[in-house]
LOKEVEX-185022 format. One record per residue (C-alpha): residue in three letters; x, y, z. Coordinates in steps of 0.05 Angstrom, whole numbers, padded with zeros to 5 digits, always signed. Layout:
ALAXYZ
...
//
This chain:
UNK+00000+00000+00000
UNK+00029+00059-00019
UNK+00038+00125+00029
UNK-00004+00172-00015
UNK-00061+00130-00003
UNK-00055+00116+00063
UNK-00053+00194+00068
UNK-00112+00206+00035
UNK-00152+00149+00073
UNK-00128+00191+00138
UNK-00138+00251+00113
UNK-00214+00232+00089
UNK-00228+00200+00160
UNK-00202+00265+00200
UNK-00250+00305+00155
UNK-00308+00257+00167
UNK-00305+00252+00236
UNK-00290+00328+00243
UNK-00356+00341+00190
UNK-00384+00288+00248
UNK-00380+00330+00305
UNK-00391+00410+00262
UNK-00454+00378+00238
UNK-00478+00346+00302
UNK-00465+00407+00341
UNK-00499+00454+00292
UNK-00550+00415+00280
UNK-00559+00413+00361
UNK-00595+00483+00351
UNK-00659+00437+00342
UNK-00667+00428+00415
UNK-00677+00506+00424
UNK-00730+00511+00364
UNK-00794+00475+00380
UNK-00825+00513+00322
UNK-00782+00461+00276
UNK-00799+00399+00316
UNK-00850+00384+00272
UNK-00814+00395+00206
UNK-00743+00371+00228
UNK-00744+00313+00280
UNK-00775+00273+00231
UNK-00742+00208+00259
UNK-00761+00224+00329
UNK-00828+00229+00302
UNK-00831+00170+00266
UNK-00819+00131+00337
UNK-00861+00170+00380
UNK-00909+00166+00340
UNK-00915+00240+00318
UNK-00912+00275+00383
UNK-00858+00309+00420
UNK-00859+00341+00480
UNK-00797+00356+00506
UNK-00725+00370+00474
UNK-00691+00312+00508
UNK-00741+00260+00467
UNK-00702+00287+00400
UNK-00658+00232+00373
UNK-00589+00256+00353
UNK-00597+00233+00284
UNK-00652+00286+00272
UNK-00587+00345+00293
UNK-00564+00325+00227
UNK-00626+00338+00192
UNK-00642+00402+00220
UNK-00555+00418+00200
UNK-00568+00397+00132
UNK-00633+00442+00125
UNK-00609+00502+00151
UNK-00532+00494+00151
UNK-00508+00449+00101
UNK-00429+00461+00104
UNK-00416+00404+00135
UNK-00468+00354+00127
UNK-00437+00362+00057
UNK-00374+00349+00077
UNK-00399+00298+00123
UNK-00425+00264+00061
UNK-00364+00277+00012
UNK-00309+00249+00053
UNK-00345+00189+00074
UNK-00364+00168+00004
UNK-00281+00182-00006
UNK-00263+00140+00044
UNK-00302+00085+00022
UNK-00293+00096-00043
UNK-00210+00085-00035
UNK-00232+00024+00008
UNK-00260-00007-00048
UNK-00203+00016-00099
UNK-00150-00018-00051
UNK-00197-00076-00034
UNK-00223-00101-00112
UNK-00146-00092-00134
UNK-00180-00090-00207
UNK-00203-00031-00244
UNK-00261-00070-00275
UNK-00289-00082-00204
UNK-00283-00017-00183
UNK-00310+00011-00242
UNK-00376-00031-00218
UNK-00370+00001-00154
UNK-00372+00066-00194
UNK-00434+00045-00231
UNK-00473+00026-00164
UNK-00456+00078-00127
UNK-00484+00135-00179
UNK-00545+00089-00185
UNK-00553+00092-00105
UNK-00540+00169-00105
UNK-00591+00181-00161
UNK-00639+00137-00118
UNK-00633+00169-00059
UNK-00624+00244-00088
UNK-00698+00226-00117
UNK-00716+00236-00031
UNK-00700+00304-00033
UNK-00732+00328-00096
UNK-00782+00365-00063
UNK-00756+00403-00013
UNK-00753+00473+00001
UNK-00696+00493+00044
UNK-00637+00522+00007
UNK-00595+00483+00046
UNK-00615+00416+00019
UNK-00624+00439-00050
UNK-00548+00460-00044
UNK-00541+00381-00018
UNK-00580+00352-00079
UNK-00546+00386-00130
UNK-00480+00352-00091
UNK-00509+00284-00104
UNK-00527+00300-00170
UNK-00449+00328-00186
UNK-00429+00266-00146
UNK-00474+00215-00194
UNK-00451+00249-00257
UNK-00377+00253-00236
UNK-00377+00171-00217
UNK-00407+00147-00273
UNK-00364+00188-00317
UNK-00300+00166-00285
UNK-00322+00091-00296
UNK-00332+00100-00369
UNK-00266+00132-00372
UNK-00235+00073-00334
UNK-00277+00019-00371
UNK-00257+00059-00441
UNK-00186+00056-00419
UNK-00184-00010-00395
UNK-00215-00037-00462
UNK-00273-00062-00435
UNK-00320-00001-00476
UNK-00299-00006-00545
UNK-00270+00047-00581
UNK-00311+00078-00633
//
């Protein structure tokens, strides 16, 4: 394994867990603004059953939503250097470019799938994060033609 990689991999996983912690703790604001309980803490209402009555029933998971709506620096981030990391995990795991060209392939199809969940929103903050996804689908796929093209598996025409 070579050095630059192994930089990179540590590099992406200081990023992610530091986009970890910015988004949790920005996204912590939900707890002071019941007026966006109902629009935000959609996972806390999804086990409750709809209602919530006090801050402390807010699961953390719904911090990130509320970060992503309203401050989507790092959620982005967040997002980005996960999908790095993983995505050099694979490269140094399927040791062929065919394989990872596959990986390419499925995850654009799984971004375009779940950018379809945020079509209709209306906060700024996840449009910003859809059009990611949708730079992120279009910029995998066209890497793995390149690689397939240059590998000879696309013919030449």
């Amino acid at each position: 394994m070579s050095f630059t990689i192994l930089l990179q991999i540590g590099v992406s996983l200081l990023v992610f867990l530091f986009s970890l912690l910015a988004a949790w703790y920005e996204g912590s604001e939900l707890l002071i603004n019941p007026g966006e309980w109902e629009y935000t803490a959609i996972f806390t209402q999804l086990l409750t059953g709809g209602r919530i009555e006090d801050a402390g029933e807010i699961l953390v998971i719904d911090h990130f939503v509320y970060a992503l709506k309203f401050r989507p620096l790092f959620p982005i981030l967040l997002y980005l250097s996960g999908l790095y990391f993983v995505s050099l995990l694979v490269y140094l795991l399927s040791k062929r470019t065919k394989a990872f060209c596959y990986y390419l392939f499925g995850a654009a199809a799984i971004n375009l799938a779940l950018s379809l969940l945020f079509i209709g929103s209306s906060t700024d903050g996840v449009r910003v994060f859809l059009n990611v996804m949708w730079l992120v689908t279009l910029t995998s796929s066209l890497l793995a033609a390149y690689l397939l093209r240059k590998t000879g598996v696309i013919a030449k025409g």
